[in-house]
C-alpha positions in Angstrom: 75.7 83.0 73.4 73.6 86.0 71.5 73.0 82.7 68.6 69.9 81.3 70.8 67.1 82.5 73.1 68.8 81.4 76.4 72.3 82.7 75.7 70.2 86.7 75.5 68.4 85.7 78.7 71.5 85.1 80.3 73.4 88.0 79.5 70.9 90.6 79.6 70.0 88.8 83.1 73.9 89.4 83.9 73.4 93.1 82.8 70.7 94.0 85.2 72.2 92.4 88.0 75.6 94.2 87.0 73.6 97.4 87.1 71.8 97.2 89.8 74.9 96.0 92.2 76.3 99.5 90.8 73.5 101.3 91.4 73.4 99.7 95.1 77.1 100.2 96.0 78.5 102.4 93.4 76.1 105.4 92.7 73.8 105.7 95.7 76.7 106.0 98.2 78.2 108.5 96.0 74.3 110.6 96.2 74.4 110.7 100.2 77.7 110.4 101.3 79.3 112.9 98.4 76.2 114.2 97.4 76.7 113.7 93.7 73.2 113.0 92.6 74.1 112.8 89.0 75.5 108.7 89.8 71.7 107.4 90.2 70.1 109.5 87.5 72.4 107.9 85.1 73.1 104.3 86.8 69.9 104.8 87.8 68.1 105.1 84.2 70.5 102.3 83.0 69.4 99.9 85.7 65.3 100.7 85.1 66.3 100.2 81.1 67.7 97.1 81.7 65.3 95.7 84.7 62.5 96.3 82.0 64.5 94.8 79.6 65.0 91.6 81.9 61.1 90.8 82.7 60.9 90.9 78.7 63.0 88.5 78.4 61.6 86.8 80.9 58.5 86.4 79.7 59.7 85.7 76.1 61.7 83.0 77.6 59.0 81.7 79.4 56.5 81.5 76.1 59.3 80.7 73.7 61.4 77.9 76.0 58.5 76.7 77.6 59.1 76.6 81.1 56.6 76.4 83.9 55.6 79.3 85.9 57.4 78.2 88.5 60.9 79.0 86.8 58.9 81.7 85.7 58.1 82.8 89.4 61.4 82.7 90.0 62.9 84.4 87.5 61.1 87.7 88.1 61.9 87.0 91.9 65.5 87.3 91.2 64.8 90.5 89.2 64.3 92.4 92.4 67.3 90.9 94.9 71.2 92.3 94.4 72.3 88.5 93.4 69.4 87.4 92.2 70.0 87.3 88.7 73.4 85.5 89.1 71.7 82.4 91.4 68.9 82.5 88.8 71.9 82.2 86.1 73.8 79.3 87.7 70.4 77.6 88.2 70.0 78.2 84.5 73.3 76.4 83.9 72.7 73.5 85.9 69.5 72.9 83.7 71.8 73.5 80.6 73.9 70.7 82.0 71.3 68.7 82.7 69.6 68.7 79.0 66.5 70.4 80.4 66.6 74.2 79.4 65.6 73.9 75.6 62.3 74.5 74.0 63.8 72.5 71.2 66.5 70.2 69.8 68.1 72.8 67.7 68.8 75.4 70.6 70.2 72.6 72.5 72.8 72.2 70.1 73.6 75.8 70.1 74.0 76.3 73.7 76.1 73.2 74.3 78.3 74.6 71.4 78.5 77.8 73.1 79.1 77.2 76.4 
C-alpha cells in the first residue's frame, strides 16, 4: 500500500477521517460535557496535522496521477465532511477496479498486487 502514490493517498486519507471522527465524537464531547479540554488540544492538533497532510496529498496525487479537477474537487470536498474521506476512498477503489486510477502502467501493477 505505502509501495505507490495511491496506496499513501489512501491511508493518510483514512487517517484524517479516523481523526476527525475522534475529534467529532470522542474529544469534543469529553470538552463540554466533562469539561476535559485537554481531548481537543491533543485530538485536535493531530487532526489539523493530518487534514494538512491530506490536501498535500491531494494535490500531489492530483499532479503526479493525473486526474482531473473534478476528482480533484472532490477530494478536498471530502476533506471537510465526517465520512468523507471513506466515500472518497471507496470511490478510489472502484476506479482501482476499474483500471482507471494510475498515472502509469507500473503503479497499476503495484496496486493490483497490493490490494
Amino acid at each position: 500500500m505505502l509501495n505507490t502514490m495511491l496506496g499513501r493517498f489512501k491511508l493518510i486519507g483514512y487517517m484524517e477521517g479516523v481523526s476527525f471522527l475522534l475529534l467529532l465524537l470522542v474529544a469534543m464531547p469529553l470538552k463540554y460535557a466533562a469539561g476535559v479540554d485537554m481531548a481537543v488540544t491533543i485530538v485536535g492538533a493531530a487532526h489539523g496535522a493530518l487534514f494538512v497532510l491530506y490536501i498535500l496529498a491531494a494535490f500531489h496525487a492530483f499532479i503526479a496521477l493525473k486526474w482531473g479537477m473534478t476528482k480533484l474537487f472532490w477530494a478536498l470536498v471530502a476533506s471537510v465532511l465526517p465520512i468523507g474521506t471513506f466515500v472518497f476512498e471507496s470511490y478510489l477503489k472502484k476506479e482501482i477496479q476499474a483500471g482507471r486510477a494510475y498515472a502509469t502502467p507500473e503503479e497499476a501493477r503495484g496496486l493490483r498486487r497490493a490490494g
